[in-house]
N, C-alpha and C positions, 0 to 999 in steps of 0.2 A: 615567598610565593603566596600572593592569594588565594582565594576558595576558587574563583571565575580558571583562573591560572592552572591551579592544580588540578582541577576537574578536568577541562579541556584536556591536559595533559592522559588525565588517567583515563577519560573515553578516548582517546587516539590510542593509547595504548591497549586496551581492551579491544576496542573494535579493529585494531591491525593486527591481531592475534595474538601481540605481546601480552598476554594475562600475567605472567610472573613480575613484569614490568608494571604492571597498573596496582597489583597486589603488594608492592614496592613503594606504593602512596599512603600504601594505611598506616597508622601507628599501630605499635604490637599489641595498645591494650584496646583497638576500636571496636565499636556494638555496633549489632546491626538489629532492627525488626523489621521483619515481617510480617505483613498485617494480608491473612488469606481467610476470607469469609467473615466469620466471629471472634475468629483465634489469632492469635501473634506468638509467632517463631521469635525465640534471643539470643540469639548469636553473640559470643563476645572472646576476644581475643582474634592476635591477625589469621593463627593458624584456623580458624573455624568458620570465619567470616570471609577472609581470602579463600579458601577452599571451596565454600560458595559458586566463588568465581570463575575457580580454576577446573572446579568439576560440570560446568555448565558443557553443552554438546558444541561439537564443533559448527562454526557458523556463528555460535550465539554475537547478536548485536543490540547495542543499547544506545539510542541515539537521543540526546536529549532534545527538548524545543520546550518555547516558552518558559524559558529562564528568568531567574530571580534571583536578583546579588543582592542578599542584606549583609554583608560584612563578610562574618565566617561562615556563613551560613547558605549553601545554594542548594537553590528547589528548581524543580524543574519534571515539567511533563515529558516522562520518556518513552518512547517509543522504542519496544521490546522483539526483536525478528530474531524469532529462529526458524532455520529449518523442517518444517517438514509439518511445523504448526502454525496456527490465524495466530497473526501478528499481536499484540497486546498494549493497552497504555497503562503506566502507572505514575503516581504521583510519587517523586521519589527527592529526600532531604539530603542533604549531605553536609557533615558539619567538619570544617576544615581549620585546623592549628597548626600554624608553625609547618606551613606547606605539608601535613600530615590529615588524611583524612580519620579522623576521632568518631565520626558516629552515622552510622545512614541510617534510613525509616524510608520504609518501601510500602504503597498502599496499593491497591487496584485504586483507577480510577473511574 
């Protein structure tokens, strides 16, 4: 499965509430950063990075648009709706192996 492939997959699964299912895409040893303000969060490992996901509030959705296939590699402006807060864009990477995603980078946009 490609990066286009596996993503689609792991936002249908996230955004249909299956989180344990989409967390199920990562590889055990993937990083993630977080880039909030000046500072960058580093996440690494599924249990820490997937937990991310799975401790987000109920409702949370991440809907991509304006995507970018460069191989393994998909970027994409996503549009962030949660519940009970103004919605958010971020510029967000995701780097996909062997149908596994290996590594995301999350910016404000």
């Amino acid at each position: 499965m490609g990066a286009v492939e596996t993503m689609e997959d792991f936002f249908e699964k996230l955004n249909g509430g299956d989180r344990e299912g989409a967390v199920a895409l990562m590889d055990e040893m993937t990083e993630m950063r977080v880039h909030v303000g000046d500072s960058v969060q580093m996440l690494r490992g599924v249990e820490r990075v997937g937990g991310w996901f799975l401790r987000g509030e109920p409702g949370l959705r991440m809907i991509p648009g304006d995507i970018r296939d460069t191989g393994n590699t998909y970027e994409a402006d996503v549009l962030v709706v949660r519940p009970g807060a103004p919605t958010t864009h971020i510029d967000a990477t995701f780097r996909v192996e062997a149908g596994k995603i290996t590594a995301i980078n999350i910016a404000p946009r």
